[in-house]
C-alpha positions, 0 to 999 in steps of 0.5 A: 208371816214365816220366812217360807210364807208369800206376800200377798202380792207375789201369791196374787202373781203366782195365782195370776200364772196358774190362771193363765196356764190353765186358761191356755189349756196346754197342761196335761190332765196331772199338771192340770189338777196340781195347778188347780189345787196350787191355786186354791190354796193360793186364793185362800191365802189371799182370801184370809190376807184380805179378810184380815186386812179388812178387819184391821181397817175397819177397827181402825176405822172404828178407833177414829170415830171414837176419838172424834171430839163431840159436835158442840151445839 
């Protein structure tokens, strides 16, 4: 993650805003549009965070399964 680059939790903060404001519907027509490619871009990041997030469980998940000792009969 770059310097320059959100948590996710302040991108998930940042969108929760937009979602406000434009739910409000007191922006202009411009500021309306900004907003709504401002949040896409934040609900892809957060998409990709939580996918990778994911992954990592589940590989995780998969490393611990592997190292169960085999049921003795």
């Amino acid at each position: 993650m770059s310097a320059s680059e959100p948590t996710f939790e302040q991108a998930q903060a940042e969108l929760e805003q937009i979602v406000a404001r434009l739910e409000q519907g007191q922006a202009s027509l411009d500021d309306a549009i900004a907003l709504w490619e401002r949040g896409e871009q934040l609900y892809a990041f957060c998409r990709q965070r939580l996918d990778a997030a994911q992954g990592k469980v589940e590989e995780l998940a998969r490393r611990v399964e592997q190292t169960k000792p085999e049921p003795s009969s």
